[in-house]
N, C-alpha and C positions, 0 to 999 in steps of 0.2 A: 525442482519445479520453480518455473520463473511465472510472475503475473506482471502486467503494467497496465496501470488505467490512468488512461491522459494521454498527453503529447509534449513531443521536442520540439523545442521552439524552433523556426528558421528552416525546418527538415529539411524542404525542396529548394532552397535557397542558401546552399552550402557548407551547412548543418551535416547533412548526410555522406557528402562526399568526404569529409575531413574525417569523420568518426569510422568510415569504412576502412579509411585511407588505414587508420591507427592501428589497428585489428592485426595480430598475426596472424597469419597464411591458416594456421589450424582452426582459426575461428572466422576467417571471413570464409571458409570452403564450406561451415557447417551450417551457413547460414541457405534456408533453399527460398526465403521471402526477399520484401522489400521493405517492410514497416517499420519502422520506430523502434518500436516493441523489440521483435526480433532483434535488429543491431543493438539494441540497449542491452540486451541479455548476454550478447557475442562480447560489448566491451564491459560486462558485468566478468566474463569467464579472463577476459583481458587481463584487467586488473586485477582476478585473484591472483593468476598466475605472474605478473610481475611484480605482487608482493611475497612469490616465490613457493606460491602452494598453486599444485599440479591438481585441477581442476578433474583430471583421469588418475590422479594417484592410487592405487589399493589402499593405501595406508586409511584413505578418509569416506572409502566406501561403506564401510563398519562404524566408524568414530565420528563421521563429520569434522567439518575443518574449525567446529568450534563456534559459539558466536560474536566471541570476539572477533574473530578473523572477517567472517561474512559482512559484519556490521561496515570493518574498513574498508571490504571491497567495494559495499554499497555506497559509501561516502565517497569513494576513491569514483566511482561511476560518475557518480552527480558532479562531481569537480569536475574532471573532464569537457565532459557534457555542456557544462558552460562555458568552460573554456574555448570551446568550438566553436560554440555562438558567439563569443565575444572575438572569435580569429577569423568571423567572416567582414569584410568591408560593410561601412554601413552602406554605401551606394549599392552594396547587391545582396543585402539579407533584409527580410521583413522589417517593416515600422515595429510591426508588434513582434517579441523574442520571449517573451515568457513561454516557462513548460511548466507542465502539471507532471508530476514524476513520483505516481504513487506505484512503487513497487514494493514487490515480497519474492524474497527466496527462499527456499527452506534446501537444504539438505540430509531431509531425513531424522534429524537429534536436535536442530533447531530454527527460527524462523525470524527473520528478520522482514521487517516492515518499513516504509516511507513515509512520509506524507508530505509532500512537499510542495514547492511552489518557486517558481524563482523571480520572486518579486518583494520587494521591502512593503506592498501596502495589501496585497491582495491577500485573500484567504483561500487556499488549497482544498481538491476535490475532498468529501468528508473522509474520515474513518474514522469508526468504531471497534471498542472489543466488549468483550465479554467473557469472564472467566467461573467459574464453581467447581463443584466436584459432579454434578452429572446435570444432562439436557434431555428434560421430559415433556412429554405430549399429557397434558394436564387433564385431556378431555376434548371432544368435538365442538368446533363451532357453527353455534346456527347460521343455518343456510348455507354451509358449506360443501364442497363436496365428498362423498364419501373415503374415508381414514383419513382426511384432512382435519386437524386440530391446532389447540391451541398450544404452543411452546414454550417452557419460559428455564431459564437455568436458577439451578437450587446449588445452596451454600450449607454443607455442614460442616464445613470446617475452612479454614485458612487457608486451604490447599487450593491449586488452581491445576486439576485433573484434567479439565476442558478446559479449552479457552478457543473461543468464536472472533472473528475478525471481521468484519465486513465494510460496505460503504454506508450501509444504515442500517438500525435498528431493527433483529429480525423479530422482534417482541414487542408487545406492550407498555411492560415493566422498563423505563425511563431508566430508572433508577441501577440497572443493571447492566447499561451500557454507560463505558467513557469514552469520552472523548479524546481523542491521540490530537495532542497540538500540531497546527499549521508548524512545518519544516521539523518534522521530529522523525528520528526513527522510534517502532516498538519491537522489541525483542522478546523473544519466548524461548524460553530454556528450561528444562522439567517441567518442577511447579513456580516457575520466576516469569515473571512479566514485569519488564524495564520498560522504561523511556527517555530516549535520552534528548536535548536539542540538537539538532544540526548546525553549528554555529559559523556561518559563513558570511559574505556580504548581506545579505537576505534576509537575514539574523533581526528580530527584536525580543528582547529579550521582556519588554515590559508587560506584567501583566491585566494592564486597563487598556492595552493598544485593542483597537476592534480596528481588522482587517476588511475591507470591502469582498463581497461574494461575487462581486458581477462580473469578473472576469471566468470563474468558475463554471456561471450557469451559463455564459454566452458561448460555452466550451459546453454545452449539453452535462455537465457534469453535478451531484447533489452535490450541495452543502450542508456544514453543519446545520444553519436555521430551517433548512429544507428539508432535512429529515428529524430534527425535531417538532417542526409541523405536522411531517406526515405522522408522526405513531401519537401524537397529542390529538388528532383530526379521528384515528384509527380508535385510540381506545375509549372515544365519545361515542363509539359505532362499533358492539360486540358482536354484529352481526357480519362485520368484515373483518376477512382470514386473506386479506391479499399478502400482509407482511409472515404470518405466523406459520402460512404453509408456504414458504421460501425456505422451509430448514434446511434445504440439498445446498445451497450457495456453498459458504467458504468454509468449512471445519478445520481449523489449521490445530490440531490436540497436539503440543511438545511433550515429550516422555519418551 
């Protein structure tokens, strides 16, 4: 499973031709779009396979190819990717070159995540996780519609059985979502949820740096402060179930 929320920066403006260009013949034939998305996934399969694992192997349809492995292809993607944009002249690629390049793949045993941005001042579309040992409907909310309730994930132990991913907070409970830092991967392996930096040009490493949102939201996309608003606006108001009966979104459970 491949997800992408956001966009390549320069795409119509030579971006797209170059990363098509890159693609072997088995993955540019299996592409049947035009979007971003799409070819981001085609040189996502690219790059597993020229770090030498067969994207159709038997061997990884049972085992997965690990998440170690996943993690490089996914860094191994985003490198590229800019590198593209930076191979297009500037007389024929966009003023503006930023991408928002929040992806996730899983292959069945585990799941790697993005969050990215390709900008040294801006902050990346949001994302959240959430982990426990199980996700329950606690009871109806008023004025809601009927079997619509409210959600929230329970902790009995240390274990991370579930783990929920999203672009915002599908709950209430604040205190039950993290936040995945701007240019980070998250990784999900059993009961293990990592995070790692991405540490490229892009890269700060400090942590009092506050990133600007406005490129994010001028891109239609939430941010962090934007969905900490929405569930601090939400749980002033128990009579609104817009977040809580969103539980079908993203269950990404590793195990």
């Amino acid at each position: 499973m491949w997800m992408h929320n956001g966009g390549i920066g320069s795409w119509n403006s030579g971006v797209k031709r170059r990363l098509v260009s890159s693609v072997g013949d088995r993955w540019f034939s299996m592409v049947q779009g035009s979007t971003d998305s799409e070819w981001a996934f085609a040189l996502f399969l690219d790059s597993l396979a020229k770090l030498g694992f067969d994207p159709d192997g038997e061997e990884y349809q049972t085992d997965g190819f690990g998440h170690t492995t996943l993690r490089k292809a996914m860094l191994k993607t985003i490198e590229r990717i800019n590198g593209f944009i930076k191979g297009v002249p500037e007389d024929v690629r966009d003023k503006d070159t930023r991408s928002l390049l929040n992806f996730a793949i899983t292959d069945g045993k585990s799941v790697v995540c993005t969050r990215y941005v390709s900008s040294q001042t801006d902050e990346a579309a949001s994302l959240f996780f959430s982990s426990g040992t199980s996700w329950k409907r606690r009871g109806t909310v008023k004025g809601s519609a009927e079997g619509k309730g409210d959600y929230r994930m329970e902790r009995r132990d240390r274990g991370a059985d579930i783990v929920l991913v999203a672009s915002e907070p599908l709950t209430f409970e604040r205190d039950n979502w993290v936040t995945v830092p701007t240019n980070s991967t998250l990784t999900i392996h059993n009961q293990t949820v990592l995070i790692h930096p991405i540490i490229d040009e892009f890269y700060n490493s400090s942590p009092s740096f506050k990133r600007s949102s406005k490129f994010a939201e001028t891109k239609g996309q939430i941010t962090t402060e934007m969905a900490k608003a929405t569930v601090n606006d939400l749980s002033r108001d128990a009579s609104t179930s817009s977040l809580s009966s969103a539980v079908g979104a993203i269950d990404l459970a590793a195990g």
